[in-house]
C-alpha positions in Angstrom: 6.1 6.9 -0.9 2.9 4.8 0.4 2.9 1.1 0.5 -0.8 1.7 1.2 -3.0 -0.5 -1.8 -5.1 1.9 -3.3 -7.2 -1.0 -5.2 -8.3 -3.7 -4.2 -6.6 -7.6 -4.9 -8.0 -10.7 -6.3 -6.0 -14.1 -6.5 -6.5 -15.8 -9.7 -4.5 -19.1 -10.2 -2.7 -18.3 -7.6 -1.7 -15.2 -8.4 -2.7 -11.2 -7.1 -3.8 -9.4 -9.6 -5.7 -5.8 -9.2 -9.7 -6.0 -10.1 -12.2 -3.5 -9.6 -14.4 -2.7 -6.2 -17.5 -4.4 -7.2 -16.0 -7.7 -8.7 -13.6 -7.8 -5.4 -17.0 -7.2 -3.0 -18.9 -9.8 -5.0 -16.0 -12.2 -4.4 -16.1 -11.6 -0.5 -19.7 -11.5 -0.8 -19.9 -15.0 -2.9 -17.0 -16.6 -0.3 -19.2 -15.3 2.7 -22.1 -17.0 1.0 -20.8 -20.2 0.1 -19.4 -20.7 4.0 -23.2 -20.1 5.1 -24.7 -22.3 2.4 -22.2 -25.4 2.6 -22.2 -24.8 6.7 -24.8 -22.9 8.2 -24.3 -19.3 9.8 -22.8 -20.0 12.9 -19.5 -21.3 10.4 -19.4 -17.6 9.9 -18.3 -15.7 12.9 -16.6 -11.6 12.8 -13.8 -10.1 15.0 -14.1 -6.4 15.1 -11.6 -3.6 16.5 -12.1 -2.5 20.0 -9.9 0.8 18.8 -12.6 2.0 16.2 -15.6 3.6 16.3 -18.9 2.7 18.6 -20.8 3.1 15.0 -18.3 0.8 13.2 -18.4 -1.9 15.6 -22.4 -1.4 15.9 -22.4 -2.0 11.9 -20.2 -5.5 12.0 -22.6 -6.9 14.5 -25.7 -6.2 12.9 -24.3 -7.1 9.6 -23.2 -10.4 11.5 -26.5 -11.0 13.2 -29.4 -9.8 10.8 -27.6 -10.6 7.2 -25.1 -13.8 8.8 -27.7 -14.7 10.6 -24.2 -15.7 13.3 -23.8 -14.1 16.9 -20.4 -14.9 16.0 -18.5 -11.9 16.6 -16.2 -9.9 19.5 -14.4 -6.6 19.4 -12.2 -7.5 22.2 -13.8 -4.3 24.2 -13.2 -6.3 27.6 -8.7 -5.8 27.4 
């Protein structure tokens, strides 16, 4: 048997609770959004894999630069 979550988690009062893909990607998207409102972009900053794809690590630095507005971010491709 899988311990693999196959939905995702919110925490509400503390507490995990299962919720559906587009109220647990608004969260991230509200938490992302109040960090860059109450801080500025550069508060925001994105550590990517160096073990997945070219393509995959292309799309976290443009989402980091062009919708962060944040050059914030390493893949750790130099180790």
């Amino acid at each position: 048997m899988s311990q693999r979550l196959t939905t995702p988690m919110v925490r509400e009062d503390g507490v995990l609770r299962e919720a559906t893909w587009e109220e647990a990607l608004q969260r991230a998207a509200d938490g992302f959004r109040s960090v860059v409102d109450a801080h500025g972009p550069t508060a925001f900053g994105m550590f990517s894999c160096s073990k997945t794809t070219n393509e995959v690590n292309y799309a976290a630095q443009r989402f980091t630069r062009r919708v962060i507005g944040s050059n914030n971010i390493d893949s750790c491709n130099r180790t």
